[in-house]
PQR file with spaces between the fields and no chain letter, atoms N, CA, C, O and H, PARSE charges and radii, in Angstrom:
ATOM       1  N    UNK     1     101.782  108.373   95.891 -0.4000 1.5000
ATOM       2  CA   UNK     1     100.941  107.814   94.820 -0.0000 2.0000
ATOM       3  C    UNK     1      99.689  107.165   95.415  0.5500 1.7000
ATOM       4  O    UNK     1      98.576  107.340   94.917 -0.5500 1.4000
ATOM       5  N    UNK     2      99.892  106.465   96.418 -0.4000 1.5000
ATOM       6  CA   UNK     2      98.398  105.751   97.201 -0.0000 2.0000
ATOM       7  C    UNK     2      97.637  107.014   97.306  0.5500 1.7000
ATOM       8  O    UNK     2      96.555  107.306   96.797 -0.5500 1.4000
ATOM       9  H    UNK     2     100.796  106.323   96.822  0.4000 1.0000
ATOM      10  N    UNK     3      98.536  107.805   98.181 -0.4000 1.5000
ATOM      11  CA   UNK     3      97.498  108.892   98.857 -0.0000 2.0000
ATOM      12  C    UNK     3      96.555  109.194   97.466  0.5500 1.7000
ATOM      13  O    UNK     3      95.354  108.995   97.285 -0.5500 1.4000
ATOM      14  H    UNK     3      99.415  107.567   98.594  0.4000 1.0000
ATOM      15  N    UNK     4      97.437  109.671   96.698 -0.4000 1.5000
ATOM      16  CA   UNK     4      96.190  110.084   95.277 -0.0000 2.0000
ATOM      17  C    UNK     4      95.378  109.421   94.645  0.5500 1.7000
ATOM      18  O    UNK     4      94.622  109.996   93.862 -0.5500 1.4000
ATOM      19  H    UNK     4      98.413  109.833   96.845  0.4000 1.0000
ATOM      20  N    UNK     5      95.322  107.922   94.837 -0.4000 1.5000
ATOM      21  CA   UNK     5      94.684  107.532   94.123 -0.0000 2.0000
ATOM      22  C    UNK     5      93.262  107.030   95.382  0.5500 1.7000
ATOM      23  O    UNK     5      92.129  106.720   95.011 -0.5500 1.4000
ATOM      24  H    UNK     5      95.936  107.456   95.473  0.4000 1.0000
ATOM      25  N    UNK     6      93.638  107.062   96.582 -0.4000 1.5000
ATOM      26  CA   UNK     6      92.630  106.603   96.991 -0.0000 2.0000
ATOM      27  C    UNK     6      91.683  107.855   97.279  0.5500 1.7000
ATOM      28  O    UNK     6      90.535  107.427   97.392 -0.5500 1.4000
ATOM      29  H    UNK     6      94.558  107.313   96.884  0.4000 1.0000
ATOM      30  N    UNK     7      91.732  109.306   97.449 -0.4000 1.5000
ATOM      31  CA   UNK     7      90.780  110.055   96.997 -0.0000 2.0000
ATOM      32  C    UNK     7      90.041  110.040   95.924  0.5500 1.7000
ATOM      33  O    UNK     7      88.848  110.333   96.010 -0.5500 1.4000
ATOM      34  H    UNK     7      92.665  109.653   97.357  0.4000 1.0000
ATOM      35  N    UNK     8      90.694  109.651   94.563 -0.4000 1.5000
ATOM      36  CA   UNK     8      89.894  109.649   93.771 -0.0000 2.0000
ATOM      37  C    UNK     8      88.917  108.473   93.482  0.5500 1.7000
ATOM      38  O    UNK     8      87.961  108.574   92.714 -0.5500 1.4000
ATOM      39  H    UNK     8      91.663  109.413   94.493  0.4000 1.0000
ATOM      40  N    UNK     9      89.261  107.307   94.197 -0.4000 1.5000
ATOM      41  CA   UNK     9      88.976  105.760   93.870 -0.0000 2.0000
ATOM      42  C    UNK     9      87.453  106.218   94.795  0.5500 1.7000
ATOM      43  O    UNK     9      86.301  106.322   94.374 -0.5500 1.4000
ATOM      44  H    UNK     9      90.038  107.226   94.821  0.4000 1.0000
ATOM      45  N    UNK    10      88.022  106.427   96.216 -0.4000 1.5000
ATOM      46  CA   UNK    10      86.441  106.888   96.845 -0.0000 2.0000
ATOM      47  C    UNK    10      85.415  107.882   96.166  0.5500 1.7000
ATOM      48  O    UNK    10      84.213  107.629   96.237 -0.5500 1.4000
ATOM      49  H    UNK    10      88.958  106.342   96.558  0.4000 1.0000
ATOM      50  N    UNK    11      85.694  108.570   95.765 -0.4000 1.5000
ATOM      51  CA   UNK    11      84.824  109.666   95.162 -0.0000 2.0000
ATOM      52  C    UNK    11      84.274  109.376   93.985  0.5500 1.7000
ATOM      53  O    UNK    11      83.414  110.130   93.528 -0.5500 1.4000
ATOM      54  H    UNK    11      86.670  108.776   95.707  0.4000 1.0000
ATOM      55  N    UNK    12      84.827  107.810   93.042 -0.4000 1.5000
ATOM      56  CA   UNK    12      84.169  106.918   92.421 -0.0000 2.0000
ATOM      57  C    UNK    12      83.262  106.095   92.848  0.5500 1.7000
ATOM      58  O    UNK    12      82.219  105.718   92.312 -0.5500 1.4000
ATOM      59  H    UNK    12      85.525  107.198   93.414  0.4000 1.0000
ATOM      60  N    UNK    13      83.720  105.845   93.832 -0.4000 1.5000
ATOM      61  CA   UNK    13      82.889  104.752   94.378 -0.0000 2.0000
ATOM      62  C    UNK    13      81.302  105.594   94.775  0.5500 1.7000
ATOM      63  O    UNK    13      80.318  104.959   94.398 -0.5500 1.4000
ATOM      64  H    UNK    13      84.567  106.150   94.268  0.4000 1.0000
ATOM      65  N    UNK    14      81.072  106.653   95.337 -0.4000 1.5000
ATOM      66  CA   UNK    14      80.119  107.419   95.994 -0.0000 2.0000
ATOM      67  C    UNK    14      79.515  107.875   95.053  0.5500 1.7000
ATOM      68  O    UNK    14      78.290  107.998   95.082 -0.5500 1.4000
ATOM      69  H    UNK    14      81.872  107.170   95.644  0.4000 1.0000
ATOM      70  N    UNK    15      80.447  108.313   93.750 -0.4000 1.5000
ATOM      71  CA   UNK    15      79.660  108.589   92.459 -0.0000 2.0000
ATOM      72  C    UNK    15      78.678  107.995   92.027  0.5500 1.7000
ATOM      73  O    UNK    15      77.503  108.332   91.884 -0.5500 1.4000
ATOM      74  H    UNK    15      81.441  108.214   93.726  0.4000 1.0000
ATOM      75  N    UNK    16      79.304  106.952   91.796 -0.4000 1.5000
ATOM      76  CA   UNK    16      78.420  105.831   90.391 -0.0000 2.0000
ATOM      77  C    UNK    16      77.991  104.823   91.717  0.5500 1.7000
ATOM      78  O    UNK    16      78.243  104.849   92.922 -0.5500 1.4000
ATOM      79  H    UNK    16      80.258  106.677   91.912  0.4000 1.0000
ATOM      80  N    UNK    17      77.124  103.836   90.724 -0.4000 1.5000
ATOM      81  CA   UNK    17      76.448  102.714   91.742 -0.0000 2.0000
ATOM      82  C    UNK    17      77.669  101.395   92.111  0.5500 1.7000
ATOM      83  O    UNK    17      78.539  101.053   91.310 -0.5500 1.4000
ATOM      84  H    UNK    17      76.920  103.815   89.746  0.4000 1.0000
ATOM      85  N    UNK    18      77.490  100.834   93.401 -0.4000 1.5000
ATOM      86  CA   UNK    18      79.177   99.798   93.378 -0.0000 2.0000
ATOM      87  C    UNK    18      78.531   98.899   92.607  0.5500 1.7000
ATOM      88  O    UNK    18      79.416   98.322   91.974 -0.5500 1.4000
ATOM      89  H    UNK    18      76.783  101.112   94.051  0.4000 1.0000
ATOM      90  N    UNK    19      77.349   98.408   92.274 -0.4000 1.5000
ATOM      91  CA   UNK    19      77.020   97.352   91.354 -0.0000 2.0000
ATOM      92  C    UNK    19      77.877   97.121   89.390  0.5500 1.7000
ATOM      93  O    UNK    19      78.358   96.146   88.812 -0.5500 1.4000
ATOM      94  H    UNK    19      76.631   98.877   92.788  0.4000 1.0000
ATOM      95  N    UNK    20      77.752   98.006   89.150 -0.4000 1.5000
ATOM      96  CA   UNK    20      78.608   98.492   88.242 -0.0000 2.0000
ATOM      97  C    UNK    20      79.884   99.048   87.641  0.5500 1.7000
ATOM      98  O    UNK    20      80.681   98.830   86.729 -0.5500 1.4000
ATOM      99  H    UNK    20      77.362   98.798   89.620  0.4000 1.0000
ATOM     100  N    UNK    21      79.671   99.806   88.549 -0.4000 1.5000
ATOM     101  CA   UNK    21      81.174  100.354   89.059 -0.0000 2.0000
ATOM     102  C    UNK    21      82.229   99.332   89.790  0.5500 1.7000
ATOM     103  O    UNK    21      83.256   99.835   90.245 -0.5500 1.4000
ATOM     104  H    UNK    21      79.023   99.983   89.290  0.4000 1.0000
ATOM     105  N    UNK    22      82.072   98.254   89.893 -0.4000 1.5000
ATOM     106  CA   UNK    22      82.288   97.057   90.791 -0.0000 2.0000
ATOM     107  C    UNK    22      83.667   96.817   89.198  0.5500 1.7000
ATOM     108  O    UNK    22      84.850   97.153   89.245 -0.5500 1.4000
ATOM     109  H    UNK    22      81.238   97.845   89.523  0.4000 1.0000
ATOM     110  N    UNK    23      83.055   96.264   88.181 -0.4000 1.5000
ATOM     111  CA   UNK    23      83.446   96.136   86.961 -0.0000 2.0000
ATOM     112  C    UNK    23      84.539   97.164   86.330  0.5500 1.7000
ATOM     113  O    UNK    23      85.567   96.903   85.704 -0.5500 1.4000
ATOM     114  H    UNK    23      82.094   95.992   88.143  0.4000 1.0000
ATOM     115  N    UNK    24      84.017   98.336   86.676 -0.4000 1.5000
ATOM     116  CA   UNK    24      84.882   99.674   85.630 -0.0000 2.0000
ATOM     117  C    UNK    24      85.501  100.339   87.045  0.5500 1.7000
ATOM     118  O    UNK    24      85.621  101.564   87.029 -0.5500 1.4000
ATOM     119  H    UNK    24      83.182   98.548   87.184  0.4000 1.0000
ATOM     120  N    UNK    25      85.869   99.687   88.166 -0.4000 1.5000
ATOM     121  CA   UNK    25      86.554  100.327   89.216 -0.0000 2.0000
ATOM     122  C    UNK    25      87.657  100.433   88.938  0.5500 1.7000
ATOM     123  O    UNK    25      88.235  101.508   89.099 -0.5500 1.4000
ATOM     124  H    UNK    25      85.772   98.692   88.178  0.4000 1.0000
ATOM     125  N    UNK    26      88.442   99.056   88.302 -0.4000 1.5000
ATOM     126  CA   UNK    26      90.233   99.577   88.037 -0.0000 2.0000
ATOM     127  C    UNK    26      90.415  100.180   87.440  0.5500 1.7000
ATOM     128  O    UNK    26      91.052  101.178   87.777 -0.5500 1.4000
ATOM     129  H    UNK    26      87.973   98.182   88.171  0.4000 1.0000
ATOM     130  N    UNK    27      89.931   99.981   85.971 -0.4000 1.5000
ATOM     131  CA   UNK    27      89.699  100.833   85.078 -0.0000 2.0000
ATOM     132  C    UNK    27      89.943  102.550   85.223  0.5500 1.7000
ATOM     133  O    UNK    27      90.801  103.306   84.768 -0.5500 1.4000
ATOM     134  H    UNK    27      89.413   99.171   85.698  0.4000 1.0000
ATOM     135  N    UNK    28      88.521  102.786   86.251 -0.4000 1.5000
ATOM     136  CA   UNK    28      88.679  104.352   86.336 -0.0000 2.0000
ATOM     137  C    UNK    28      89.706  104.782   87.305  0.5500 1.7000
ATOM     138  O    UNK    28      90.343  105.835   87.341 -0.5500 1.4000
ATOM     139  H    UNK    28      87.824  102.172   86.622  0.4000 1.0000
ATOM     140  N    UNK    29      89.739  103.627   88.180 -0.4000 1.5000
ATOM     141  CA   UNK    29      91.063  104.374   89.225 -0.0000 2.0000
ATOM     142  C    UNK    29      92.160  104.267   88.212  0.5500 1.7000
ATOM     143  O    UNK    29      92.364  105.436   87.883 -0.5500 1.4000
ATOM     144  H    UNK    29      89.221  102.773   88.150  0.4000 1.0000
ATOM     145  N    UNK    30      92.649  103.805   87.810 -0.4000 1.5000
ATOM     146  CA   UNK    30      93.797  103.513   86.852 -0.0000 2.0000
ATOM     147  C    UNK    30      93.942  105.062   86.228  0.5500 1.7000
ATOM     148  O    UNK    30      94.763  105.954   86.440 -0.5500 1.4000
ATOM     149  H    UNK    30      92.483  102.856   88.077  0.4000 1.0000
ATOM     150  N    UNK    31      92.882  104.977   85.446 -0.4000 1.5000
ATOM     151  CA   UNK    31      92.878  106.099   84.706 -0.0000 2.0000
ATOM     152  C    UNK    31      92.803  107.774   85.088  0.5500 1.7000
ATOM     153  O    UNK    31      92.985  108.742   84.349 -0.5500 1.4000
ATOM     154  H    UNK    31      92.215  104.252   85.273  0.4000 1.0000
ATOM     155  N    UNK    32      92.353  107.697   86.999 -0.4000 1.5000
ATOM     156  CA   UNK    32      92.497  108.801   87.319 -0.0000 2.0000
ATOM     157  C    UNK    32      93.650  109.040   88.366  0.5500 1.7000
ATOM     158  O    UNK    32      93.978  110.123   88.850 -0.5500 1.4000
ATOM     159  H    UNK    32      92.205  106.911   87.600  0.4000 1.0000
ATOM     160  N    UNK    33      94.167  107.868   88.600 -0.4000 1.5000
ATOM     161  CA   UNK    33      95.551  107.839   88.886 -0.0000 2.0000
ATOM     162  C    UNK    33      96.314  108.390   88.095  0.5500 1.7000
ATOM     163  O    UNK    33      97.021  109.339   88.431 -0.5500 1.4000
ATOM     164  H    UNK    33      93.901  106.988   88.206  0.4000 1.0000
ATOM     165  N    UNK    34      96.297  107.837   86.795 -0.4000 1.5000
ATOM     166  CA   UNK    34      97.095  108.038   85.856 -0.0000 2.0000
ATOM     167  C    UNK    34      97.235  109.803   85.792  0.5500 1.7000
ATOM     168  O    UNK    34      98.168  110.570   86.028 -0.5500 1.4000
ATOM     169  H    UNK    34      95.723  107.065   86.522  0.4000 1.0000
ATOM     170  N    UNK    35      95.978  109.976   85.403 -0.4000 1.5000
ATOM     171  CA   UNK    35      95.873  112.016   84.803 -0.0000 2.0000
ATOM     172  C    UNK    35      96.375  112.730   86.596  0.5500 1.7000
ATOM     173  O    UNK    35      96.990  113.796   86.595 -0.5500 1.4000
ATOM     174  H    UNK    35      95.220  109.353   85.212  0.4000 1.0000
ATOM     175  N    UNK    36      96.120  112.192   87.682 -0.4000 1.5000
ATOM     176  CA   UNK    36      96.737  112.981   89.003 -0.0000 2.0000
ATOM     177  C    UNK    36      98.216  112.868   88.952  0.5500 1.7000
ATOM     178  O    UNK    36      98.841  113.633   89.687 -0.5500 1.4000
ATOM     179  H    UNK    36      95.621  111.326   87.682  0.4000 1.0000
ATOM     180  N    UNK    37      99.068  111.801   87.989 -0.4000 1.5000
ATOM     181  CA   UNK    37     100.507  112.006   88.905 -0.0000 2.0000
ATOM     182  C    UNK    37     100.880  112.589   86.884  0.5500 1.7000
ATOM     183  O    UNK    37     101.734  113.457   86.704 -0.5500 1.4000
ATOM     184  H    UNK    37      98.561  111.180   87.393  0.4000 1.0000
ATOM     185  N    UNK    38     100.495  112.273   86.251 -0.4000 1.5000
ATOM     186  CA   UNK    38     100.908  112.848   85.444 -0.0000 2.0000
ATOM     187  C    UNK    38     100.735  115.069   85.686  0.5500 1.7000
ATOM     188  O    UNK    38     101.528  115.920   85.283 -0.5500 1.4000
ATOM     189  H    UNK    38      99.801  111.568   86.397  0.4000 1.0000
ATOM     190  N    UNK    39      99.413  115.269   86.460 -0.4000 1.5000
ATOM     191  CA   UNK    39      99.376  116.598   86.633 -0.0000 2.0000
ATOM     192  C    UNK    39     100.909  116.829   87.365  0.5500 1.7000
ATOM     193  O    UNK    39     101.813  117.642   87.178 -0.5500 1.4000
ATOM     194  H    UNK    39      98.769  114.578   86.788  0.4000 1.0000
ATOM     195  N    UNK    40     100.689  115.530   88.418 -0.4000 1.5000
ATOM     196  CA   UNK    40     101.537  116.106   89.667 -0.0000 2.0000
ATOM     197  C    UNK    40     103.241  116.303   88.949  0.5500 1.7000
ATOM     198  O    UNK    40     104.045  117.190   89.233 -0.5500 1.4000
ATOM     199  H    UNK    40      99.954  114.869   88.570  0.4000 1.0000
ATOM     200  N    UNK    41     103.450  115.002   87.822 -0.4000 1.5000
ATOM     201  CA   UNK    41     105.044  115.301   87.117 -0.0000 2.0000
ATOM     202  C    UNK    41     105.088  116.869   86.229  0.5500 1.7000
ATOM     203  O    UNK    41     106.011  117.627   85.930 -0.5500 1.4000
ATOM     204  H    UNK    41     102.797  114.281   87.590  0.4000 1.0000
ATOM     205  N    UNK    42     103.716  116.895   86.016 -0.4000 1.5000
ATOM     206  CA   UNK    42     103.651  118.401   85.125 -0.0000 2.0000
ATOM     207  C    UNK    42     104.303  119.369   85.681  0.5500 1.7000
ATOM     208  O    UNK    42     105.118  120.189   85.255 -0.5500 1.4000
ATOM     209  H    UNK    42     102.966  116.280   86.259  0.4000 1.0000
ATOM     210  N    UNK    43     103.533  119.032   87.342 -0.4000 1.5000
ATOM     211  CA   UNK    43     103.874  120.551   87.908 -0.0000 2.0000
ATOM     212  C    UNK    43     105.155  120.404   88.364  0.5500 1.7000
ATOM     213  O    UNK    43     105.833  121.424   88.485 -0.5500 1.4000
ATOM     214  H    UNK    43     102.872  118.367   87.687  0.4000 1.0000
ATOM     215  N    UNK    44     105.549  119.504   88.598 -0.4000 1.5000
ATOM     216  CA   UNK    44     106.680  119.529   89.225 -0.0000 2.0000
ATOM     217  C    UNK    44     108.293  119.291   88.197  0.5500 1.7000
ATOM     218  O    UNK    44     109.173  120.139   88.048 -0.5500 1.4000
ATOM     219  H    UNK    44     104.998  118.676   88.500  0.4000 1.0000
ATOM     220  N    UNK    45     108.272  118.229   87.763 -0.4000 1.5000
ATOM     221  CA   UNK    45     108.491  118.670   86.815 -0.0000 2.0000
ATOM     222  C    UNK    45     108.416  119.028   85.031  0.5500 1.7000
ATOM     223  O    UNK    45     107.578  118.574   84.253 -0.5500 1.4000
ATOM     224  H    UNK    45     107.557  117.540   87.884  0.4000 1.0000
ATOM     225  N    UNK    46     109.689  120.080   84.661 -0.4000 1.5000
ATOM     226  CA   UNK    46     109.137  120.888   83.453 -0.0000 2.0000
ATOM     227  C    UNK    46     109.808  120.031   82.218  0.5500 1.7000
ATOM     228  O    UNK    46     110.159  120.568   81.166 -0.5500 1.4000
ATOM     229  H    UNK    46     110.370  120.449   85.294  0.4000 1.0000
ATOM     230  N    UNK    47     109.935  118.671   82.482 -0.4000 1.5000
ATOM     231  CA   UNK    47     110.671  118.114   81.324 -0.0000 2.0000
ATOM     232  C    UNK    47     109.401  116.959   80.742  0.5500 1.7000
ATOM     233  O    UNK    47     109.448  116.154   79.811 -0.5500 1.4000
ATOM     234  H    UNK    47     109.650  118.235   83.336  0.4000 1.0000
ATOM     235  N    UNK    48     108.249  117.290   81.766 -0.4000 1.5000
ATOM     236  CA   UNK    48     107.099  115.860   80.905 -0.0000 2.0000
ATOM     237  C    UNK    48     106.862  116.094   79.801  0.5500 1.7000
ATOM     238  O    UNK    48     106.833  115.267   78.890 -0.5500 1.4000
ATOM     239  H    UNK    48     108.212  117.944   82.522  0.4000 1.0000
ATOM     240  N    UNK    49     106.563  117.802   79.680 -0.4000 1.5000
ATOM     241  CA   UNK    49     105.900  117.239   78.062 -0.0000 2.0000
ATOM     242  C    UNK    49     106.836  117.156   77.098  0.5500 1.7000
ATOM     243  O    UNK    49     106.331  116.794   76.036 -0.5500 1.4000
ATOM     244  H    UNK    49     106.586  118.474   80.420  0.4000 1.0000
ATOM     245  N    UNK    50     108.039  117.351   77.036 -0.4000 1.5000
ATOM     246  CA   UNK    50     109.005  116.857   76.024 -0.0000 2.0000
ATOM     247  C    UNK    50     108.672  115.347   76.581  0.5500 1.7000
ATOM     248  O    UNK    50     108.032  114.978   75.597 -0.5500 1.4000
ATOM     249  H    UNK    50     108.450  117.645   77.899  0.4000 1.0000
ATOM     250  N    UNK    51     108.660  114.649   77.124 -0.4000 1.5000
ATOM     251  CA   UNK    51     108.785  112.878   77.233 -0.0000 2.0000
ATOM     252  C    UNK    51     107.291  112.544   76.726  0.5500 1.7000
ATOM     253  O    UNK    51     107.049  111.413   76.304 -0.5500 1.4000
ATOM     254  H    UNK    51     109.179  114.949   77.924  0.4000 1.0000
ATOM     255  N    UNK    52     106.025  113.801   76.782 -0.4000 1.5000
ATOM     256  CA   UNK    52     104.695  112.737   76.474 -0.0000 2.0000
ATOM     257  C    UNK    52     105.093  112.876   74.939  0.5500 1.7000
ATOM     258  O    UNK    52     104.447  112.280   74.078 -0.5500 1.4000
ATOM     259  H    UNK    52     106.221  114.720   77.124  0.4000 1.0000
């Protein structure tokens, strides 16, 4: 779970400006944490979308 989220947390950070992004950083890591392990339960396993 770290490993995934800190690719995406950097590639926020390099995105947007840290002045701002300073503010909406948990936020978006949160949220792209969230959509990576939800892909990752998808693929792995076949019982998520009966639970979403």
């Amino acid at each position: 779970m770290a490993s995934a989220s800190a690719p995406a947390n950097e590639g926020k950070q390099h995105s947007n400006p840290p002045k701002e992004e300073t503010q909406n950083q948990p936020s978006g890591s949160n949220v792209v944490a969230s959509i990576v392990v939800r892909m990752e339960v998808d693929t792995c396993e076949p019982t998520w979308p009966e639970h979403a």
